[in-house]
mmCIF file of the N, C-alpha and C atoms, coordinates in Angstrom:
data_MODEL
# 
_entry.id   MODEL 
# 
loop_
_atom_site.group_PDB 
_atom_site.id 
_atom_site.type_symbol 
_atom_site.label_atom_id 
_atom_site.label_alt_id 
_atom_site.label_comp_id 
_atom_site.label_asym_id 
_atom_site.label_entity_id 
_atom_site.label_seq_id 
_atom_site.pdbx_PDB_ins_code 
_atom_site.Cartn_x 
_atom_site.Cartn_y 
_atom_site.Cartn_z 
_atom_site.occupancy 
_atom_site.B_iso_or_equiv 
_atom_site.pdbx_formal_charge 
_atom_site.auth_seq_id 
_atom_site.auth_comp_id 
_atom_site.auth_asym_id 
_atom_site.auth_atom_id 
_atom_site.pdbx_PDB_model_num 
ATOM 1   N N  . UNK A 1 1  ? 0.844  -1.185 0.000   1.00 0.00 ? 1  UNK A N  1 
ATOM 2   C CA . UNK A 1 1  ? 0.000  0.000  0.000   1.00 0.00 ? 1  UNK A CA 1 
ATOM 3   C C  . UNK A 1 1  ? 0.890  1.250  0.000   1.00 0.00 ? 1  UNK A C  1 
ATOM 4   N N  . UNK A 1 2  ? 0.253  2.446  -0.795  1.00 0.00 ? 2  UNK A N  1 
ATOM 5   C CA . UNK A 1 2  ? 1.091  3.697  -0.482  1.00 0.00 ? 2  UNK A CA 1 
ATOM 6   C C  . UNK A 1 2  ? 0.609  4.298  0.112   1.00 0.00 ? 2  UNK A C  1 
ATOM 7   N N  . UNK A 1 3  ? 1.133  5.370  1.002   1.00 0.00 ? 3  UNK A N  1 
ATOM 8   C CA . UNK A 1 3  ? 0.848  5.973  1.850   1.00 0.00 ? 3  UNK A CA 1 
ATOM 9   C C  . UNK A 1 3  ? 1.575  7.662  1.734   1.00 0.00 ? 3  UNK A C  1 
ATOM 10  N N  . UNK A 1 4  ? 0.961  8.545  1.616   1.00 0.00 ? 4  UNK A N  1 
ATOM 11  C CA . UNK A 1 4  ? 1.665  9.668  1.838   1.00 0.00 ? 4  UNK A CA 1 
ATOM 12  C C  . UNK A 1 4  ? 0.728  10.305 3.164   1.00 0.00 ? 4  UNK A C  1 
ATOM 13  N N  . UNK A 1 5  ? 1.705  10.918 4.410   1.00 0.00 ? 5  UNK A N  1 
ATOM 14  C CA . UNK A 1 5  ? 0.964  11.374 5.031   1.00 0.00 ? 5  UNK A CA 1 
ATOM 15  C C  . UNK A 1 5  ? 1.735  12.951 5.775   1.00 0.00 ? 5  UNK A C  1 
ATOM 16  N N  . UNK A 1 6  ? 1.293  14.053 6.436   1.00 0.00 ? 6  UNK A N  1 
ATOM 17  C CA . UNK A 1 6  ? 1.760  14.974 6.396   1.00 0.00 ? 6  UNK A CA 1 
ATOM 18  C C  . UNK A 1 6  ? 1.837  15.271 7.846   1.00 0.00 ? 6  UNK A C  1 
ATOM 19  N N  . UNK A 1 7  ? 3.109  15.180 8.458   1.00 0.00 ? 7  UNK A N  1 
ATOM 20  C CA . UNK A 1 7  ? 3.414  15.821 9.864   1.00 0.00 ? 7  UNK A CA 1 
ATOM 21  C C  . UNK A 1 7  ? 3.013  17.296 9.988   1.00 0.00 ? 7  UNK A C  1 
ATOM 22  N N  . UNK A 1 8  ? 2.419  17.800 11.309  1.00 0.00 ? 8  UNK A N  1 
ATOM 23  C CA . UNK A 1 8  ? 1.956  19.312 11.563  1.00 0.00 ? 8  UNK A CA 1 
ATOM 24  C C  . UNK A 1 8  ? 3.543  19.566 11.576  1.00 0.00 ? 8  UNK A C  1 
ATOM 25  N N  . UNK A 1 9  ? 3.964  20.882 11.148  1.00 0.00 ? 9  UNK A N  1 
ATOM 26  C CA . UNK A 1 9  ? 4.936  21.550 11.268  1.00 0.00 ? 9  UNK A CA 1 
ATOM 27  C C  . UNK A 1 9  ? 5.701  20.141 10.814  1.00 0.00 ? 9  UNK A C  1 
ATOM 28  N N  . UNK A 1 10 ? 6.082  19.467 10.420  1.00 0.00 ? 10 UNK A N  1 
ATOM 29  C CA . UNK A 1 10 ? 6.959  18.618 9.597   1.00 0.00 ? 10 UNK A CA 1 
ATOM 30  C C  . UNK A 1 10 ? 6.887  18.356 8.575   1.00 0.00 ? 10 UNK A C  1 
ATOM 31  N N  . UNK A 1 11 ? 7.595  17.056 8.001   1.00 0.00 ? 11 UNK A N  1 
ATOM 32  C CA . UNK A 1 11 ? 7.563  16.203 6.615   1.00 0.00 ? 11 UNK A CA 1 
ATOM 33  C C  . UNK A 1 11 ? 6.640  15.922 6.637   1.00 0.00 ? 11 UNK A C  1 
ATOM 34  N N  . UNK A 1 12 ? 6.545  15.932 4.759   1.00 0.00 ? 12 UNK A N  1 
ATOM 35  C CA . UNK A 1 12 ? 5.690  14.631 4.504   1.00 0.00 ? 12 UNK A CA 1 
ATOM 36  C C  . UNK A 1 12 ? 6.403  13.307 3.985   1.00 0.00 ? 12 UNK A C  1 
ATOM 37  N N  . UNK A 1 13 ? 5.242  12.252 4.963   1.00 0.00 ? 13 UNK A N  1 
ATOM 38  C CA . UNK A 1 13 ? 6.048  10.845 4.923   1.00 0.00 ? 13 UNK A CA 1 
ATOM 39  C C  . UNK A 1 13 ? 5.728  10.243 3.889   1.00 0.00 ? 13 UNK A C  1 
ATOM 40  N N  . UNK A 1 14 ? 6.721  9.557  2.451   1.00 0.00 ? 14 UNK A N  1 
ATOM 41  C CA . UNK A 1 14 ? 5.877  9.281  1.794   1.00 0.00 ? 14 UNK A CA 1 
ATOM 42  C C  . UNK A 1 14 ? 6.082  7.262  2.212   1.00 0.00 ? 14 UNK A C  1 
ATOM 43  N N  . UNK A 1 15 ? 5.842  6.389  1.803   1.00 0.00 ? 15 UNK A N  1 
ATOM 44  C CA . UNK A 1 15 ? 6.069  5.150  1.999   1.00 0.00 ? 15 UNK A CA 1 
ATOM 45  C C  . UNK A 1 15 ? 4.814  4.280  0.550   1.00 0.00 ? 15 UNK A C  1 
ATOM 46  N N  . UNK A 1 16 ? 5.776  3.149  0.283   1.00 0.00 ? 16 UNK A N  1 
ATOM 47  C CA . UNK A 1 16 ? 5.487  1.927  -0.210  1.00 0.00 ? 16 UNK A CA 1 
ATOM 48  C C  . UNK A 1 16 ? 6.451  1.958  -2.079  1.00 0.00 ? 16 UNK A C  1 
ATOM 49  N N  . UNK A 1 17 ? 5.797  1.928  -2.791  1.00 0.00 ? 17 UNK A N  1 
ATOM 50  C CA . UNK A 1 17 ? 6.419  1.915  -4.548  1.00 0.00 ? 17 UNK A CA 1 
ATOM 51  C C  . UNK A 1 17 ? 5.998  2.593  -4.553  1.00 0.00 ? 17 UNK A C  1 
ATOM 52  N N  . UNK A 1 18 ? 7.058  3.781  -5.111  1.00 0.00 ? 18 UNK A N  1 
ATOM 53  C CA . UNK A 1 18 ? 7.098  5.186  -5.464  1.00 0.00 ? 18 UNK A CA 1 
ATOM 54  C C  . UNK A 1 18 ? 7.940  5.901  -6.682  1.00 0.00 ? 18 UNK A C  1 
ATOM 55  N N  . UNK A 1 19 ? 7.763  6.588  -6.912  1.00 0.00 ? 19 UNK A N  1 
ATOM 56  C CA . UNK A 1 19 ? 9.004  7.035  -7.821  1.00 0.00 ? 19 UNK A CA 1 
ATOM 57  C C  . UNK A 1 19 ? 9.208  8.614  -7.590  1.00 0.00 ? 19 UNK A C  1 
ATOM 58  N N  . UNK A 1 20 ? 10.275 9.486  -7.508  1.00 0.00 ? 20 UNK A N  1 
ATOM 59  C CA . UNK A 1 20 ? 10.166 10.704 -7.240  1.00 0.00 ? 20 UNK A CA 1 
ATOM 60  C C  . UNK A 1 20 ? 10.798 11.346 -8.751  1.00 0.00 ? 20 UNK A C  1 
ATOM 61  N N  . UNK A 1 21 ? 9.794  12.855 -8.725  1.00 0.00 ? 21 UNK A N  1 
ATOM 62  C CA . UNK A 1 21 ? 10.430 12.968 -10.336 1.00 0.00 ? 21 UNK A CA 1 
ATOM 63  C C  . UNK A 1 21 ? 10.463 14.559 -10.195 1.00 0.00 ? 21 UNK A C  1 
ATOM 64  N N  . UNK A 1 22 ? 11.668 14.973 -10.945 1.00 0.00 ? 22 UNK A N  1 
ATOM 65  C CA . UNK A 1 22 ? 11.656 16.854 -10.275 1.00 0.00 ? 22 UNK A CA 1 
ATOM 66  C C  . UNK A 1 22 ? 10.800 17.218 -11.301 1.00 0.00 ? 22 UNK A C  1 
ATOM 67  N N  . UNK A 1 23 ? 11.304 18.793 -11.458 1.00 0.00 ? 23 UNK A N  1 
ATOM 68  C CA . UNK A 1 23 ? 10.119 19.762 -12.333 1.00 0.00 ? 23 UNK A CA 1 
ATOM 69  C C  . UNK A 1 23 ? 10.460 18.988 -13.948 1.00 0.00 ? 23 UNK A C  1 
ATOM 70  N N  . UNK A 1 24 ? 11.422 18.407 -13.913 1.00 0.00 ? 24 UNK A N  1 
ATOM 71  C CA . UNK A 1 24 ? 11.974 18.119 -15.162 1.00 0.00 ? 24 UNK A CA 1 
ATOM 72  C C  . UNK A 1 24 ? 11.333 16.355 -15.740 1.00 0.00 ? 24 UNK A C  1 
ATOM 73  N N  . UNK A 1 25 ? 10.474 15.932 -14.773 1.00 0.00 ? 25 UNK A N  1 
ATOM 74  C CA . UNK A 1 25 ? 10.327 14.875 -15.283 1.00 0.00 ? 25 UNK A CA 1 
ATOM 75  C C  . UNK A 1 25 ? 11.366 13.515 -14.812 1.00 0.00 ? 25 UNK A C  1 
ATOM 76  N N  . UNK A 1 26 ? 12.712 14.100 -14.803 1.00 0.00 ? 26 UNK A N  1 
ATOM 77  C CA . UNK A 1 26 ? 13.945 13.317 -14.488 1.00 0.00 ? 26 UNK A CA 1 
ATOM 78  C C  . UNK A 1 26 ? 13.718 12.589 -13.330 1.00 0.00 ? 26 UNK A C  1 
ATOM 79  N N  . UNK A 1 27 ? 14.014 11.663 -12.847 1.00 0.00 ? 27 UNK A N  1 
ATOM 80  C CA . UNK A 1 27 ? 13.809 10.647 -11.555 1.00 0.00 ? 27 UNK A CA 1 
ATOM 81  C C  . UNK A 1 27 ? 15.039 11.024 -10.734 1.00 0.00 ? 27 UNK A C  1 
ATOM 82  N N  . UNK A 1 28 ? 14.591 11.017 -9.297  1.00 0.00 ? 28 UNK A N  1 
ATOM 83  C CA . UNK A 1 28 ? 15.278 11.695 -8.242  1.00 0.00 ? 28 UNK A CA 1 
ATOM 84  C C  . UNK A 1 28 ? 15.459 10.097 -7.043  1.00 0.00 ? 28 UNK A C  1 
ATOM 85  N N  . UNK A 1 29 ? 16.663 9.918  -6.955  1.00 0.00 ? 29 UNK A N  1 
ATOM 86  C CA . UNK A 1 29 ? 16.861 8.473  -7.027  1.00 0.00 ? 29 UNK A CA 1 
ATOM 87  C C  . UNK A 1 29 ? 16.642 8.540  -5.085  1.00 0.00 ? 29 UNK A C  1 
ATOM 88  N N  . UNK A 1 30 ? 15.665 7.522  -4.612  1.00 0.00 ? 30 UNK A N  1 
ATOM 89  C CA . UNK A 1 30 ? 15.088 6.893  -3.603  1.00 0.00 ? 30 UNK A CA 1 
ATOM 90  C C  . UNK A 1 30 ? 15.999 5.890  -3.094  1.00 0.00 ? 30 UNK A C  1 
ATOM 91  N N  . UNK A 1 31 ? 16.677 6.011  -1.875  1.00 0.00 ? 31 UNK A N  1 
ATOM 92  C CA . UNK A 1 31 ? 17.051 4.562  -1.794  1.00 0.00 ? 31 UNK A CA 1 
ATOM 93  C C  . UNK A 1 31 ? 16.269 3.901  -0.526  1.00 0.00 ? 31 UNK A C  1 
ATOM 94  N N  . UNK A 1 32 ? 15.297 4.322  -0.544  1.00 0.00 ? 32 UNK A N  1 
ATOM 95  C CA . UNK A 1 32 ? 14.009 3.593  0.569   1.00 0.00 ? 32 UNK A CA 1 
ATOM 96  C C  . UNK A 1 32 ? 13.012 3.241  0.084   1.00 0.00 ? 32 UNK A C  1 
ATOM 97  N N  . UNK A 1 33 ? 11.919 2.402  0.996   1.00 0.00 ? 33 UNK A N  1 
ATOM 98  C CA . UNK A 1 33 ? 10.644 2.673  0.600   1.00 0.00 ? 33 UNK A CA 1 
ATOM 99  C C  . UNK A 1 33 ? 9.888  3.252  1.748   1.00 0.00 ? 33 UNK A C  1 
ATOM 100 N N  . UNK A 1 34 ? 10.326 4.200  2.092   1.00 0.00 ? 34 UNK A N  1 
ATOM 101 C CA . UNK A 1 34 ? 10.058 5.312  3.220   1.00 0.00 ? 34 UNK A CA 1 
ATOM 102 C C  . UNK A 1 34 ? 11.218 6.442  2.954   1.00 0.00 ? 34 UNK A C  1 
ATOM 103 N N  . UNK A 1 35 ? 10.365 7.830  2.866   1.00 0.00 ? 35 UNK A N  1 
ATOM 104 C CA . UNK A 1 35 ? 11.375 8.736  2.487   1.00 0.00 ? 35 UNK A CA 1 
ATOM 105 C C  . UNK A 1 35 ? 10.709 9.905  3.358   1.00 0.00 ? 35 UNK A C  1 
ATOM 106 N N  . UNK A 1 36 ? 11.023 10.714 3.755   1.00 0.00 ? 36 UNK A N  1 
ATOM 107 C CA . UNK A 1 36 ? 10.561 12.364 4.336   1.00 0.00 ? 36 UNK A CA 1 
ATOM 108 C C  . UNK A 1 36 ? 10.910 13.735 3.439   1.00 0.00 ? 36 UNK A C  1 
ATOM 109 N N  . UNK A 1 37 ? 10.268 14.076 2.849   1.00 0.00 ? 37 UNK A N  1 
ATOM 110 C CA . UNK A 1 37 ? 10.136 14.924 1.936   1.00 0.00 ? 37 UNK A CA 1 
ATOM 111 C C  . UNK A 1 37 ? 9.811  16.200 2.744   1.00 0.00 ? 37 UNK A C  1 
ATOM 112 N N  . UNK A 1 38 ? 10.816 17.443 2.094   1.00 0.00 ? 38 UNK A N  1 
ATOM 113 C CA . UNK A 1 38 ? 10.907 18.719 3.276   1.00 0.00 ? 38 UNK A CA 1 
ATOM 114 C C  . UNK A 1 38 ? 9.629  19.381 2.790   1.00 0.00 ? 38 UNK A C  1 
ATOM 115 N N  . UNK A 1 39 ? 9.011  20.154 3.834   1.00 0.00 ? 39 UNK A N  1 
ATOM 116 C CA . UNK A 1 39 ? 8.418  20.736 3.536   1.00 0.00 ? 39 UNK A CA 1 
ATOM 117 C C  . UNK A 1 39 ? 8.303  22.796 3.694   1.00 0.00 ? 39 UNK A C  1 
ATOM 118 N N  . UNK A 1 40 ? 9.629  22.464 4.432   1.00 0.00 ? 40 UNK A N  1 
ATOM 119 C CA . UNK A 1 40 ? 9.860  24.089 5.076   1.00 0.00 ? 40 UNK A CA 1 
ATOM 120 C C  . UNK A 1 40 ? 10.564 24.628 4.162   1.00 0.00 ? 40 UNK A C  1 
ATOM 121 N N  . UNK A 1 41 ? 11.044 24.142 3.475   1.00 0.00 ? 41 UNK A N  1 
ATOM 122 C CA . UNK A 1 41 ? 12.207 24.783 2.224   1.00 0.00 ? 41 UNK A CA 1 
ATOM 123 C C  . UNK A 1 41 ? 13.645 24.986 3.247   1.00 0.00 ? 41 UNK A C  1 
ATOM 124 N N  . UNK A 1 42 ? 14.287 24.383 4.081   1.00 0.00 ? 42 UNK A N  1 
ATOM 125 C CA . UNK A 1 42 ? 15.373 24.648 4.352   1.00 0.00 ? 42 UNK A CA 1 
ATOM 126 C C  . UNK A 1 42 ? 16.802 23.953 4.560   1.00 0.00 ? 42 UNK A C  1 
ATOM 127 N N  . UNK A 1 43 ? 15.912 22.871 3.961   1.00 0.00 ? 43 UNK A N  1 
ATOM 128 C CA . UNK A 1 43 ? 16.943 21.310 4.159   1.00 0.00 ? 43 UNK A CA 1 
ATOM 129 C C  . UNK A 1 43 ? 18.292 21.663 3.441   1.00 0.00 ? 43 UNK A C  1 
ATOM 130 N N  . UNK A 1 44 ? 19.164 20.720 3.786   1.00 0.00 ? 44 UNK A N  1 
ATOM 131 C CA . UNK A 1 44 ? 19.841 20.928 3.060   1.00 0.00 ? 44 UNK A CA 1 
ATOM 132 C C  . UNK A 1 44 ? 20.462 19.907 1.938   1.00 0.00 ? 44 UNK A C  1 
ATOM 133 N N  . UNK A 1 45 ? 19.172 18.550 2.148   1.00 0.00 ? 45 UNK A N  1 
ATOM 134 C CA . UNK A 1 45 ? 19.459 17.951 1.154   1.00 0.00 ? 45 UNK A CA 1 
ATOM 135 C C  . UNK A 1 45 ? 18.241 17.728 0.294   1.00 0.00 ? 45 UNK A C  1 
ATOM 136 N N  . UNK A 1 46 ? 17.638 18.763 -0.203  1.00 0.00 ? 46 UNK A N  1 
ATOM 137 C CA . UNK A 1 46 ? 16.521 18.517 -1.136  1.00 0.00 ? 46 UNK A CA 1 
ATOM 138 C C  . UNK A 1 46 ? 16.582 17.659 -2.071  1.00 0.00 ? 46 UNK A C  1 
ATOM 139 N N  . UNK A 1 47 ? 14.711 17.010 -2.045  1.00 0.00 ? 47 UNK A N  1 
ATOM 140 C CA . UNK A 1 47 ? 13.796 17.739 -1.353  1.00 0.00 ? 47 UNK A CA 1 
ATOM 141 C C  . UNK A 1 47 ? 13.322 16.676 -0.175  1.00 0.00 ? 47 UNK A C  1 
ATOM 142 N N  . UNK A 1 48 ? 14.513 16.064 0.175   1.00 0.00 ? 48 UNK A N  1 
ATOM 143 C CA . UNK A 1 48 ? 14.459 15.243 1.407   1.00 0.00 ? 48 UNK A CA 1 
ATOM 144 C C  . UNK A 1 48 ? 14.598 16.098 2.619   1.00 0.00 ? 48 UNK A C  1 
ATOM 145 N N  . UNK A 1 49 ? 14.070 15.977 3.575   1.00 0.00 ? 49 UNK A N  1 
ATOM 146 C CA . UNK A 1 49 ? 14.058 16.233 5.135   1.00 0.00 ? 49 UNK A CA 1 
ATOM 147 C C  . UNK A 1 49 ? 15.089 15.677 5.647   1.00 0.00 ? 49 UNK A C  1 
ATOM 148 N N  . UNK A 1 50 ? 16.137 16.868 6.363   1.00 0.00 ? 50 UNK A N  1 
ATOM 149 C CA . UNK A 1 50 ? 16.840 16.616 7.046   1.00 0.00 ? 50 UNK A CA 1 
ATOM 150 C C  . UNK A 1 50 ? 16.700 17.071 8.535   1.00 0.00 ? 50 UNK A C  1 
ATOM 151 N N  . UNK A 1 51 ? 15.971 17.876 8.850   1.00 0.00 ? 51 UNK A N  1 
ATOM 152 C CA . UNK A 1 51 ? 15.247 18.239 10.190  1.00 0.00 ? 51 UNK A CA 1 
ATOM 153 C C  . UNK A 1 51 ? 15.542 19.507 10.533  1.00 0.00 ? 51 UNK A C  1 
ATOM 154 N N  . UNK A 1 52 ? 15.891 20.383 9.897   1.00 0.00 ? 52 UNK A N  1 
ATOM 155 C CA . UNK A 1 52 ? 16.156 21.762 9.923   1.00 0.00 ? 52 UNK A CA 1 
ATOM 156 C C  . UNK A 1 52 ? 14.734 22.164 10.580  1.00 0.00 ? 52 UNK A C  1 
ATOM 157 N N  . UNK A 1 53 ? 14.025 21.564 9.899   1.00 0.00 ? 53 UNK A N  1 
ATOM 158 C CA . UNK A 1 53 ? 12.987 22.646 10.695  1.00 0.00 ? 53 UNK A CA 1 
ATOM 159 C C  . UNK A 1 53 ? 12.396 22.416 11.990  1.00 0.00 ? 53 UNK A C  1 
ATOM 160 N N  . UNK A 1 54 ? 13.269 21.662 12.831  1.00 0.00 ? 54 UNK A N  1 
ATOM 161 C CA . UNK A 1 54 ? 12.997 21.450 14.095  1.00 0.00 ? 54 UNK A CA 1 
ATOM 162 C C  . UNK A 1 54 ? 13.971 23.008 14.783  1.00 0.00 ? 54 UNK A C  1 
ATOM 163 N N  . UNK A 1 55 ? 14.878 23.519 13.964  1.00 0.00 ? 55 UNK A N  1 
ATOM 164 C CA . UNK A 1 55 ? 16.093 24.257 14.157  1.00 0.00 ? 55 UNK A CA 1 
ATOM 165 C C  . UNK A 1 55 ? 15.329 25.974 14.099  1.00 0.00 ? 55 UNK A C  1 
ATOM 166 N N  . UNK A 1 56 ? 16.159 26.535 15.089  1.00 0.00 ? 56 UNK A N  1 
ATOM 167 C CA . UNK A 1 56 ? 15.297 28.268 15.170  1.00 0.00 ? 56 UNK A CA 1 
ATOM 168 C C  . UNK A 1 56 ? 15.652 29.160 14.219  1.00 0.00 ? 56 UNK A C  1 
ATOM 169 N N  . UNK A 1 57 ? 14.849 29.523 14.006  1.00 0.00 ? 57 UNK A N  1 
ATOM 170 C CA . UNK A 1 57 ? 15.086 30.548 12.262  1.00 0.00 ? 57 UNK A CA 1 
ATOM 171 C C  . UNK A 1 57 ? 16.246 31.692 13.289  1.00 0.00 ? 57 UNK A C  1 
ATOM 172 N N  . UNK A 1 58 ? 17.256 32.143 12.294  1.00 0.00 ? 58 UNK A N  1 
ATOM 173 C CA . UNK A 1 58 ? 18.378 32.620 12.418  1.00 0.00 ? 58 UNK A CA 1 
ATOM 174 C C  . UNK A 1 58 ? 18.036 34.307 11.943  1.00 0.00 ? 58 UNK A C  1 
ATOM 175 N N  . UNK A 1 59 ? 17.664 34.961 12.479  1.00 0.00 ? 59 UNK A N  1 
ATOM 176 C CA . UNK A 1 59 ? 17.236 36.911 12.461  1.00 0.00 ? 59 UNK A CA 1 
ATOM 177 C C  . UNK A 1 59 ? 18.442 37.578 11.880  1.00 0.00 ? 59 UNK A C  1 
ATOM 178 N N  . UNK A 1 60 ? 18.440 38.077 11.189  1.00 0.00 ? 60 UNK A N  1 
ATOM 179 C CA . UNK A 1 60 ? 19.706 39.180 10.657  1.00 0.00 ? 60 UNK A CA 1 
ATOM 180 C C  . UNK A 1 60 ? 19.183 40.128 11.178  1.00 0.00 ? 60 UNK A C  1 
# 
């Protein structure tokens, strides 16, 4: 079964056969069948979740 589901203030989880594909169509290579996809824009390994946004926004 697939499953995509969406943490408050987090990822979304996606899980089961998937394929991820950018604006380009091109395949964005998975090596799970569970992945966390960012949703804050600040990761730093897009467009996977690395947990930045557990982290305090930085004020200039």
């Amino acid at each position: 079964m697939n499953e995509i589901r969406a943490y408050p203030d987090g990822p979304l989880l996606v899980r089961g056969d998937f394929q991820l594909v950018d604006e380009d169509g091109e395949p964005i290579p998975a090596s799970r069948r569970t992945v966390a996809l960012c949703r804050c824009g600040r990761t730093g390994i897009p467009p996977f979740c690395d947990g930045t946004h557990t982290l305090p926004i930085k004020r200039r």
